[in-house]
DRENDO-1510 file (C-alpha; in Angstrom, 1 decimal, always signed):
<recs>
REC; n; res; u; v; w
REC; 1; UNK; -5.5; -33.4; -27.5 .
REC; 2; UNK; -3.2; -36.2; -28.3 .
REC; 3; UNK; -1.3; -38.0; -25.1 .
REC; 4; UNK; +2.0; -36.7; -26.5 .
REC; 5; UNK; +0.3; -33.4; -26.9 .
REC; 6; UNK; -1.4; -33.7; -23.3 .
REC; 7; UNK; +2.0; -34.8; -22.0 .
REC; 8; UNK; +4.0; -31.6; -23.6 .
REC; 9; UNK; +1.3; -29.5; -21.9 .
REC; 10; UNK; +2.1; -31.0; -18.3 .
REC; 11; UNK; +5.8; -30.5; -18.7 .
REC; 12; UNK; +5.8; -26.6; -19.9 .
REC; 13; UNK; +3.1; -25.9; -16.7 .
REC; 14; UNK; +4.6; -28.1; -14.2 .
REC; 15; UNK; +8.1; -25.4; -15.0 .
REC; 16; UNK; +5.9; -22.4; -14.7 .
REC; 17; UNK; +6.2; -20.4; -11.8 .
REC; 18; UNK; +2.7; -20.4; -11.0 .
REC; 19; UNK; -0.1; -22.0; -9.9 .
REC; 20; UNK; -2.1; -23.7; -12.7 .
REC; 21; UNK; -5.2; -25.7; -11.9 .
REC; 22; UNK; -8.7; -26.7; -14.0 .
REC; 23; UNK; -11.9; -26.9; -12.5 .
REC; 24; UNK; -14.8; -28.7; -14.5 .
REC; 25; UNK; -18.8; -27.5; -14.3 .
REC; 26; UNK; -18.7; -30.4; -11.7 .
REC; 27; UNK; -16.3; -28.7; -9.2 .
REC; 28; UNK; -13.9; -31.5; -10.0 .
REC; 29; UNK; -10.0; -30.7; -10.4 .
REC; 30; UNK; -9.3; -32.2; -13.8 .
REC; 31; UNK; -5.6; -30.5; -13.8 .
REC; 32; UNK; -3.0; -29.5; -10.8 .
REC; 33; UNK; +0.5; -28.4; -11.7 .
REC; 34; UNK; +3.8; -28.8; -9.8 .
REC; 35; UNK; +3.3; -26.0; -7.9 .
REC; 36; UNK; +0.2; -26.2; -6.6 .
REC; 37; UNK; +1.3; -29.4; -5.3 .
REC; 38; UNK; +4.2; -27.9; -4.0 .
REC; 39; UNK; +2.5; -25.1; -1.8 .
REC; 40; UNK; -0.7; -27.7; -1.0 .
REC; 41; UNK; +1.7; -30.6; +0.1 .
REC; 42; UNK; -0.4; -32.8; -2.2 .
REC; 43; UNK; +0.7; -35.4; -4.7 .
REC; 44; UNK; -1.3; -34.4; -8.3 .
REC; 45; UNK; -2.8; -38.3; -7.5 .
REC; 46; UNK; -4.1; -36.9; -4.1 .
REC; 47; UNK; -6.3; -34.4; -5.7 .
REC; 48; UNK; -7.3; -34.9; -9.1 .
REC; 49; UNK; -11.1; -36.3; -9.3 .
REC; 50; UNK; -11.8; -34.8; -6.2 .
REC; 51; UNK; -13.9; -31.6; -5.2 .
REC; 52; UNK; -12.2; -28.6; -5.5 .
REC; 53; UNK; -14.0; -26.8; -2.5 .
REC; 54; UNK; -14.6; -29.5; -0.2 .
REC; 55; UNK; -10.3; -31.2; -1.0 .
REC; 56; UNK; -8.5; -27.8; -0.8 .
REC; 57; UNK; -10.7; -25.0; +0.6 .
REC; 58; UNK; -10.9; -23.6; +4.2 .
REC; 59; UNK; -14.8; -24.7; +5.8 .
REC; 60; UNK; -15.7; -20.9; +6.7 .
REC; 61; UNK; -14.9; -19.9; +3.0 .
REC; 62; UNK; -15.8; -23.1; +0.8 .
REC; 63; UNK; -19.7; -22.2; +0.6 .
REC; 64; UNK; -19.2; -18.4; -0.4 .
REC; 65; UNK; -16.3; -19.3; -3.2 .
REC; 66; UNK; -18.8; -22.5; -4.7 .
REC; 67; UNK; -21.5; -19.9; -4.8 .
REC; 68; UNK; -19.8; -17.6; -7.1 .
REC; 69; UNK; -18.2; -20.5; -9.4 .
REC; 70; UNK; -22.3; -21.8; -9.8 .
REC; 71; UNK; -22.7; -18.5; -11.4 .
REC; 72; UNK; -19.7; -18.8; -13.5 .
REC; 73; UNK; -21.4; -21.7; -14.7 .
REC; 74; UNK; -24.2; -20.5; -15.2 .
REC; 75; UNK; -23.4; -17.6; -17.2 .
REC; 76; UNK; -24.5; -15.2; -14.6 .
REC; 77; UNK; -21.2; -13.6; -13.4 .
REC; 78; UNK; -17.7; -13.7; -14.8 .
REC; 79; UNK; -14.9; -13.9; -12.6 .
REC; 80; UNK; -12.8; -10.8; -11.0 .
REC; 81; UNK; -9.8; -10.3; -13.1 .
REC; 82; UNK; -7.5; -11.1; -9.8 .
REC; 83; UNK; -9.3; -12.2; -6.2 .
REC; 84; UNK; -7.4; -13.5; -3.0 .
REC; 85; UNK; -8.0; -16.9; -1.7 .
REC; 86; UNK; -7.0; -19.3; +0.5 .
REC; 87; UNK; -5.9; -22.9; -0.2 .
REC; 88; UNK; -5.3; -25.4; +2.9 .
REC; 89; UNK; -1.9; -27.5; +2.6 .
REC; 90; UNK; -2.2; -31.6; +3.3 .
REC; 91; UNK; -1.2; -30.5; +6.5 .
REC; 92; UNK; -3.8; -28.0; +7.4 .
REC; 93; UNK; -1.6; -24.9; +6.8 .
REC; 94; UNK; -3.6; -21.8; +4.3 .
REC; 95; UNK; -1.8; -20.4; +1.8 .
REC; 96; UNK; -3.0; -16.8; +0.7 .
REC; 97; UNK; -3.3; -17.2; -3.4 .
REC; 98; UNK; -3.8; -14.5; -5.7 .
REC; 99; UNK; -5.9; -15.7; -8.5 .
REC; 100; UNK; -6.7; -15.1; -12.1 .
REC; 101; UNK; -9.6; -17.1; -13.9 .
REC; 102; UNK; -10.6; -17.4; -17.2 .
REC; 103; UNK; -13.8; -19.3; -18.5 .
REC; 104; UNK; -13.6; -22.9; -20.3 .
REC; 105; UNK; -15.9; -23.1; -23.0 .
REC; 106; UNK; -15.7; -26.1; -25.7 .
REC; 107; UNK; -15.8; -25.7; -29.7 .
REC; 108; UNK; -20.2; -25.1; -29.3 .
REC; 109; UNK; -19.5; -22.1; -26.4 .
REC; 110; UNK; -20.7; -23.9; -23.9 .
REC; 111; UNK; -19.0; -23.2; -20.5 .
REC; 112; UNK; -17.3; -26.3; -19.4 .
REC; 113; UNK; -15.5; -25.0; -16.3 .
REC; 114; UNK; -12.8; -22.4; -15.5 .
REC; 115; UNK; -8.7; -22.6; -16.1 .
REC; 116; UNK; -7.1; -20.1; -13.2 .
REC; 117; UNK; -3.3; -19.5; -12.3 .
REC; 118; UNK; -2.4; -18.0; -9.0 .
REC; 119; UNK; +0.5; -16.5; -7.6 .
REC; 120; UNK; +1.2; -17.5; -3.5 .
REC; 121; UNK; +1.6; -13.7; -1.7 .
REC; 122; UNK; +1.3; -15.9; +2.2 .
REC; 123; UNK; +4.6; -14.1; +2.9 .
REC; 124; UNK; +4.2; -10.8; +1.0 .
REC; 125; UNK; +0.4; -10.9; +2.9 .
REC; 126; UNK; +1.8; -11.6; +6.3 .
REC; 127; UNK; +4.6; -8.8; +5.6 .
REC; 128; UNK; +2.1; -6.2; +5.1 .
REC; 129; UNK; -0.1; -7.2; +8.1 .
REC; 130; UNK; +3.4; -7.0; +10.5 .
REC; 131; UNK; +3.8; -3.3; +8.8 .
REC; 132; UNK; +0.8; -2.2; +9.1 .
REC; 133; UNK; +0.6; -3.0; +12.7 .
REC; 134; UNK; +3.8; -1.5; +13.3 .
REC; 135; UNK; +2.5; +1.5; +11.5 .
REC; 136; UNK; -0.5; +1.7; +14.0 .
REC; 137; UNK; +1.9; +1.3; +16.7 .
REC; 138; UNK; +3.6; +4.2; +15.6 .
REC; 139; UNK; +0.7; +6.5; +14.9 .
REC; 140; UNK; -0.5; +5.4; +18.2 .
REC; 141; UNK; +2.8; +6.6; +20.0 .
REC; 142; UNK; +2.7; +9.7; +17.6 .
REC; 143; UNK; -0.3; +10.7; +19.2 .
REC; 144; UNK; +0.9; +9.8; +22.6 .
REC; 145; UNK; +3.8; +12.0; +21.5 .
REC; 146; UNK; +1.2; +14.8; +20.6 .
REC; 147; UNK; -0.6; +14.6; +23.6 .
REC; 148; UNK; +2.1; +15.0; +25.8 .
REC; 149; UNK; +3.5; +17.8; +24.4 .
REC; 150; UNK; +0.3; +19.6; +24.1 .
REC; 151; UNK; +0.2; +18.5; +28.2 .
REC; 152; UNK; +3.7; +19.7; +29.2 .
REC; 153; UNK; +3.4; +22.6; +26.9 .
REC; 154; UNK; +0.2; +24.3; +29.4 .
REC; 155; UNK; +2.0; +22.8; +32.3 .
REC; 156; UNK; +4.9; +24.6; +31.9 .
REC; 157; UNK; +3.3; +28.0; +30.7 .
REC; 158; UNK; +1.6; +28.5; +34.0 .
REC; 159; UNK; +4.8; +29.3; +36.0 .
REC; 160; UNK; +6.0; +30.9; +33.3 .
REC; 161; UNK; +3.3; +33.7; +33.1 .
REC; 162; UNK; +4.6; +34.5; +36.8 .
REC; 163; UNK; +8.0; +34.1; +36.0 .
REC; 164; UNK; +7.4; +36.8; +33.4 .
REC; 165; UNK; +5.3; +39.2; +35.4 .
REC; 166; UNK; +7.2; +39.4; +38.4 .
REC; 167; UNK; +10.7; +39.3; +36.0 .
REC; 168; UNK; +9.7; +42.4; +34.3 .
REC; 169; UNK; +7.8; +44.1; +37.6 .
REC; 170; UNK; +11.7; +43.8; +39.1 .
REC; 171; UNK; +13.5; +44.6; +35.9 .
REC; 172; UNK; +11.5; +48.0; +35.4 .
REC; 173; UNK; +11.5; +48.9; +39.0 .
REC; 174; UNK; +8.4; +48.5; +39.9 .
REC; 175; UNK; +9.3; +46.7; +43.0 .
REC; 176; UNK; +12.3; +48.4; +44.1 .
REC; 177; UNK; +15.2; +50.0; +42.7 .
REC; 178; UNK; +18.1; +47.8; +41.7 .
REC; 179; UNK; +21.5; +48.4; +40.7 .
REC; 180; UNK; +23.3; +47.6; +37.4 .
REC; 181; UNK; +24.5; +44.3; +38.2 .
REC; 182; UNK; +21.1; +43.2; +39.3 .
REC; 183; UNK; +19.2; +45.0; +36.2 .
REC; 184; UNK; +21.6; +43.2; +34.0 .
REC; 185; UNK; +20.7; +40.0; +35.8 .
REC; 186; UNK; +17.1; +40.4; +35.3 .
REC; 187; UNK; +17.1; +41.9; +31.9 .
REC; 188; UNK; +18.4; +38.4; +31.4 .
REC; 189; UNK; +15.4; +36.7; +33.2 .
REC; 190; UNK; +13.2; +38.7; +31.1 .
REC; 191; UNK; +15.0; +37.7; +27.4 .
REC; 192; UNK; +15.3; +34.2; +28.4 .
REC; 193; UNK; +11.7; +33.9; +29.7 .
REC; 194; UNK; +10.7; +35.7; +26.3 .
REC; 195; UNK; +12.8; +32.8; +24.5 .
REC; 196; UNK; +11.1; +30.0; +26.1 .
REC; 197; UNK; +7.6; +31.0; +26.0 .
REC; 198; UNK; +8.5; +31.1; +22.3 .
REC; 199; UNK; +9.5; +27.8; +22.3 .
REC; 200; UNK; +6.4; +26.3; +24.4 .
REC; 201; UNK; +4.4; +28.1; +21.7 .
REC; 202; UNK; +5.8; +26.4; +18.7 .
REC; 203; UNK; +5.8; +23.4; +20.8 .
REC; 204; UNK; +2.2; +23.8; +21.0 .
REC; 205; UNK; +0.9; +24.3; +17.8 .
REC; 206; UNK; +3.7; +21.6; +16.4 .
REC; 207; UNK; +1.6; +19.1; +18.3 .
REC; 208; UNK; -1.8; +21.2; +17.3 .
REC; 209; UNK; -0.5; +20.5; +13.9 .
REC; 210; UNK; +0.4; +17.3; +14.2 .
REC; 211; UNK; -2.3; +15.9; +15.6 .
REC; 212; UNK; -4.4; +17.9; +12.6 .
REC; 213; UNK; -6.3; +19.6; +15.7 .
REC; 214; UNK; -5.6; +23.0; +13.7 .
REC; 215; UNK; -8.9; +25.2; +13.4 .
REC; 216; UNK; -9.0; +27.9; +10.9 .
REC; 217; UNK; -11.7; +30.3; +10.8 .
REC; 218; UNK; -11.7; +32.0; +7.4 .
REC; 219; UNK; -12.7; +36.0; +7.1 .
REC; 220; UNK; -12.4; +38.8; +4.7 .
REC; 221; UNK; -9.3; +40.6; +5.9 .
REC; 222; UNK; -7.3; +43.6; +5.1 .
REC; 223; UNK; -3.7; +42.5; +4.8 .
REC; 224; UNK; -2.2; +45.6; +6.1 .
REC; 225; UNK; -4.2; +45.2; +9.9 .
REC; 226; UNK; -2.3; +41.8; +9.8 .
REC; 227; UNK; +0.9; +43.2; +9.2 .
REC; 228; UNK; +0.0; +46.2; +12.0 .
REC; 229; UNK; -0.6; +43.8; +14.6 .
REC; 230; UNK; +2.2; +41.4; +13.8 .
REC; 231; UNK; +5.0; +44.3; +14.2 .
REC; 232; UNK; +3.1; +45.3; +17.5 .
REC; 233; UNK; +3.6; +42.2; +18.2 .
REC; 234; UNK; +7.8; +41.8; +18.1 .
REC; 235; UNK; +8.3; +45.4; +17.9 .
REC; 236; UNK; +10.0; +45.7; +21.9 .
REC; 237; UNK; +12.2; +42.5; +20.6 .
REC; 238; UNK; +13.8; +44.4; +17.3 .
REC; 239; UNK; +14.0; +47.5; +19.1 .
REC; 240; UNK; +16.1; +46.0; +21.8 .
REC; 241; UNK; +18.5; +44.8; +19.0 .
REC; 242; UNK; +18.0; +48.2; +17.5 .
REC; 243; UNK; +17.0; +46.7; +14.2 .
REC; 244; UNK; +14.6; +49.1; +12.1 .
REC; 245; UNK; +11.1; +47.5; +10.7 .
REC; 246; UNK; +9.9; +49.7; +7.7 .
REC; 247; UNK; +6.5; +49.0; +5.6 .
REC; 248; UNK; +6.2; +49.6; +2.2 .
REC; 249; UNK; +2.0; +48.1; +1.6 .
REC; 250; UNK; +0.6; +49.5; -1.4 .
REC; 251; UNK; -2.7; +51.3; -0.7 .
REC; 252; UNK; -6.0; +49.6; -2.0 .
REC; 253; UNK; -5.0; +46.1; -1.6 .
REC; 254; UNK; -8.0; +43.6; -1.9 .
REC; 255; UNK; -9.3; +41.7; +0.6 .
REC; 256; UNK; -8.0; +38.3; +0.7 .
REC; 257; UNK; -10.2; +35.7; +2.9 .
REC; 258; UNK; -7.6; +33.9; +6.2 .
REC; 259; UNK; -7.5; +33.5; +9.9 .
REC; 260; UNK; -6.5; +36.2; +11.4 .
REC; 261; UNK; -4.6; +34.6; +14.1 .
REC; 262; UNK; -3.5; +32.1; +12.2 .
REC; 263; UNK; -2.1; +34.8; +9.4 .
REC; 264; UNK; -0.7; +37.0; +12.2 .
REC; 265; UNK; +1.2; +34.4; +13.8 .
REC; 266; UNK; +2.6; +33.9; +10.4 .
REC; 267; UNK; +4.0; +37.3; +10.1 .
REC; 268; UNK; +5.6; +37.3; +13.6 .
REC; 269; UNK; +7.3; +34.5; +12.6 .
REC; 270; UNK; +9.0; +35.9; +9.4 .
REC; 271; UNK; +10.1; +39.2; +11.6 .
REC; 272; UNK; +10.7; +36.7; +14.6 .
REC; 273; UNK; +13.6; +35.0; +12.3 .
REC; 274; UNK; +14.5; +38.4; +10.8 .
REC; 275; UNK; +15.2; +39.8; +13.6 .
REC; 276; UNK; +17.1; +36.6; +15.0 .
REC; 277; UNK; +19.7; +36.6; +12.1 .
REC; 278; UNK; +19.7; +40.2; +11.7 .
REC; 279; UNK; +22.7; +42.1; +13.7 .
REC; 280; UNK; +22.3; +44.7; +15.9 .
REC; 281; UNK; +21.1; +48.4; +14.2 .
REC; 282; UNK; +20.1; +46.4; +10.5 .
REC; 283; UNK; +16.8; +46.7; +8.6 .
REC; 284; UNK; +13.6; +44.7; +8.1 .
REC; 285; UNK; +11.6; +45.8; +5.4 .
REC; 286; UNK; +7.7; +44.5; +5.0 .
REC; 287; UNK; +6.6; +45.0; +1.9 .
REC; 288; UNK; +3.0; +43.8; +0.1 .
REC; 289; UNK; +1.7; +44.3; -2.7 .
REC; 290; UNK; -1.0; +43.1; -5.6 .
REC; 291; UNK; -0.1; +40.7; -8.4 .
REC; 292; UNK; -2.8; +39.6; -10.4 .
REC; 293; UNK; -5.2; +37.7; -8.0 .
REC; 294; UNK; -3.2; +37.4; -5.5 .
REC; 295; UNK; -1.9; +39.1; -2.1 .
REC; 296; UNK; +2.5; +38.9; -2.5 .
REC; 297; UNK; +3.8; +39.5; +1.3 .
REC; 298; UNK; +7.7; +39.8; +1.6 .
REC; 299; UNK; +10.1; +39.7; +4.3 .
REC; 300; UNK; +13.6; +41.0; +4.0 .
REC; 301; UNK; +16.3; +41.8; +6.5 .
REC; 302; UNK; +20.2; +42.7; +5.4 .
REC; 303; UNK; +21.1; +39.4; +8.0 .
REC; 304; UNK; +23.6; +36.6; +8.0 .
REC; 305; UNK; +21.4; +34.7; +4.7 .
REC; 306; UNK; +21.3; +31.1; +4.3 .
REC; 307; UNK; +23.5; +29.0; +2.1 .
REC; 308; UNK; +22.3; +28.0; -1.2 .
REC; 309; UNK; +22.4; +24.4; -0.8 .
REC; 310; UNK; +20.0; +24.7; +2.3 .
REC; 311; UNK; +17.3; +26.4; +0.6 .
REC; 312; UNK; +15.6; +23.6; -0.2 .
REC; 313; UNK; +15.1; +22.5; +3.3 .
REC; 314; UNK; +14.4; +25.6; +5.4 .
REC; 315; UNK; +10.6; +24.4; +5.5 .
REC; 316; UNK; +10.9; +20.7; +6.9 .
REC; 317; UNK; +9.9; +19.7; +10.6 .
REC; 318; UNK; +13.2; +20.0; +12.6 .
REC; 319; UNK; +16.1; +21.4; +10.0 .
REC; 320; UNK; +18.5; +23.2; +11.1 .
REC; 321; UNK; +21.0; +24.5; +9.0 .
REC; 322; UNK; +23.8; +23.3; +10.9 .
REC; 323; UNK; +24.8; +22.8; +14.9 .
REC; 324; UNK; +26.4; +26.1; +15.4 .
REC; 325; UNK; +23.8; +27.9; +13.9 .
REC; 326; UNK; +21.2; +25.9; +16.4 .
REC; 327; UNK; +23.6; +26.8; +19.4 .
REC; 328; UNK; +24.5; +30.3; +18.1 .
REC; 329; UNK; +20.8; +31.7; +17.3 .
REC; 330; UNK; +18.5; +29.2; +19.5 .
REC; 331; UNK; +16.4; +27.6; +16.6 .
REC; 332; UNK; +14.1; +25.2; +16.9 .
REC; 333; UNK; +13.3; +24.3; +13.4 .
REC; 334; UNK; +9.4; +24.3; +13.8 .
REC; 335; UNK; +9.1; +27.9; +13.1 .
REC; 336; UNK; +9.2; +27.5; +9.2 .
REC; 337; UNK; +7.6; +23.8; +8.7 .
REC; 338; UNK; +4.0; +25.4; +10.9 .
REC; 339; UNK; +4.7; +29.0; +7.7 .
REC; 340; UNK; +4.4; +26.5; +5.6 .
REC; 341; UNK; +1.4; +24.2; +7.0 .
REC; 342; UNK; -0.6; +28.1; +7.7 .
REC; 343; UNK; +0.3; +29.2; +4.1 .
REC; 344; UNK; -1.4; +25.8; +2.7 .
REC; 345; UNK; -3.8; +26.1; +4.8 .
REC; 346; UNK; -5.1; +29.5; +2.6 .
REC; 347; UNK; -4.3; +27.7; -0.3 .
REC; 348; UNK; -1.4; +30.0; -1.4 .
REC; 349; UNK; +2.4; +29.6; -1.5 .
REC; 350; UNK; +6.1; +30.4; +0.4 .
REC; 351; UNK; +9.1; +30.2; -1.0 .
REC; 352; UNK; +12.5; +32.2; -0.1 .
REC; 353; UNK; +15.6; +34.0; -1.7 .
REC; 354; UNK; +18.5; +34.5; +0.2 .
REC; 355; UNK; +22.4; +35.1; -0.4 .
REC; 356; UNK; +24.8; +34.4; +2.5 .
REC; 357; UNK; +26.1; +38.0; +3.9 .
REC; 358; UNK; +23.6; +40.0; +2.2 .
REC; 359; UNK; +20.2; +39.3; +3.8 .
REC; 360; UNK; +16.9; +37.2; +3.3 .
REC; 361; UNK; +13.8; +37.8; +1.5 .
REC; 362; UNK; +11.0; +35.0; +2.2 .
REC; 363; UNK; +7.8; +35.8; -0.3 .
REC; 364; UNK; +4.2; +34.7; +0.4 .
REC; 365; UNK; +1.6; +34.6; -2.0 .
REC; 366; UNK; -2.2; +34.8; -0.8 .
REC; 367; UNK; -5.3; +34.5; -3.4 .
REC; 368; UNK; -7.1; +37.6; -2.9 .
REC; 369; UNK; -11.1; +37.1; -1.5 .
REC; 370; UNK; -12.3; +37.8; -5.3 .
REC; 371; UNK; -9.8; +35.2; -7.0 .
</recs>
């Protein structure tokens, strides 16, 4: 290459935005653009003719990088398409530099040293160490979160449980007769002891969830024993709203394989909500049947419904549909997001139709055992 030539070739790298540098078989830096002087604090002078591991390279990395560029040389190992390293500045500062080398060979093949370019990611590096130590700190206050709520959860279910017992013992005269003003006190004891152990059960297996502490014992089932226990379950709270619960399971269903708690907390959840948003002397109808190889369970009431627009949100941790609604019919938002996490846990799916004023149908598909 001519000096003109040579000279051309300085000025178009030394306006490149990246590193440029060449290493010959003897380690030496033969070329150093402007911007590897730039992030080193070097003058090209400083550096050129010198080592390249021992001028620019950190001592507890220099013997490790040489050994690999020994075997580019040899012909024994080509280089990475892109590798981090670390260059130290004039004043003893690293720079993290991702790299890209490519093999020098002359006009006979012979390998004559290496050509690399290099981008300098210190800040982008240094950015994603500060994030993911802040996301650290966060999953480490998540499961702080996790753990207290599991904590305060059992802490507060013990006094319930007496709360409860001795609530209904008065309420159903067990321990003396009371008259209608204290009756219609208790009866209030009792709902609202009924509404929070609710709550400190969805705020138990939010965390249980959460914290991916979820077990699930799989089992042939018969879907219809689910559905049995699960209206057993909530029947005392729709009858006291005097709202009607009527199956419609098609005989001979096929087993499907679940967790029977799991899948019957499920259920109580759909006629839970049903009943909720249902007014006084409506209808809940449970009907399953079999579609191909799967189990289709639906929910329906003839209830308030749900705007369209809100549809797509009804199964995310927390929504509500809007604050009088939250205030109104005591929501919590969990009860849907866990559906959803016990539904993918059995590898099926949940969806929901729903027209405001006319009612709510929310559909669950389960593979059956054979599928």
């Amino acid at each position: 290459m001519s000096p003109e030539e040579s000279s051309k070739l300085q000025n178009y790298l030394d306006i490149v935005g990246s590193l440029v540098g060449i290493v010959d078989r003897e380690q030496k830096i033969t070329f150093a653009n402007k911007k590897i002087c730039d992030v080193t604090g070097y003058e090209a002078e400083d550096i050129l003719g010198k080592n390249y591991f021992d001028a620019l390279l950190p001592e507890r990395i220099k013997e490790k990088v040489r050994a690999g560029f020994v075997m580019y040389m040899a012909g024994e190992l080509e280089p990475p398409e892109f590798f981090e390293n670390i260059l130290l500045t004039k004043n003893g500062e690293e720079r993290i530099i991702l790299w890209h080398d490519v093999i020098l060979r002359d006009d006979d093949d012979n390998i004559i040293g290496t050509i690399s370019s290099g981008e300098n990611i210190t800040e982008r590096k240094l950015a994603e160490d500060k994030l993911s130590k802040a996301y650290e700190e966060l999953k480490s206050l998540d499961i702080m979160k996790n753990e207290f709520l599991s904590n305060v959860s059992h802490e507060l279910k013990t006094p319930l449980i007496s709360i409860m017992g001795y609530g209904e013992l008065m309420s159903d005269g067990t321990l003396g007769v009371l008259n209608e003003q204290q009756t219609k006190a208790m009866e209030a004891v009792v709902r609202n002891s009924e509404r929070l152990k609710r709550l400190i059960n969805s705020l138990l297996d939010l965390s249980i969830v959460q914290d991916e502490r979820a077990k699930y014992r799989f089992d042939p089932l018969q879907i219809n024993e689910i559905i049995d226990s699960a209206i057993l379950d909530i029947s005392t709270q729709a009858e006291k709203k005097q709202i009607a619960i009527e199956k419609n399971i098609h005989p001979n269903l096929t087993l499907i394989n679940g967790d029977k708690d799991h899948l019957i907390q499920l259920i109580i959840n759909f006629i839970d909500n049903a009943v909720k948003f249902t007014p006084s002397g409506g209808l809940i109808t449970v009907t399953v049947c079999e579609e191909e190889n799967d189990i289709h369970i639906m929910v329906s009431d003839n209830g308030i419904g749900i705007p369209k627009e809100a549809i797509p949100d009804v199964f995310k941790l927390f929504y509500q549909i809007d604050g009088s609604m939250k205030r109104r019919y005591q929501g919590t938002g969990v009860g849907l997001y866990l559906c959803k996490k016990i539904v993918d846990a059995h590898k099926g799916s949940i969806w929901l139709d729903s027209t405001e004023g006319v009612g709510t149908t929310i559909h669950v598909s389960l593979p059956c055992q054979s599928a």
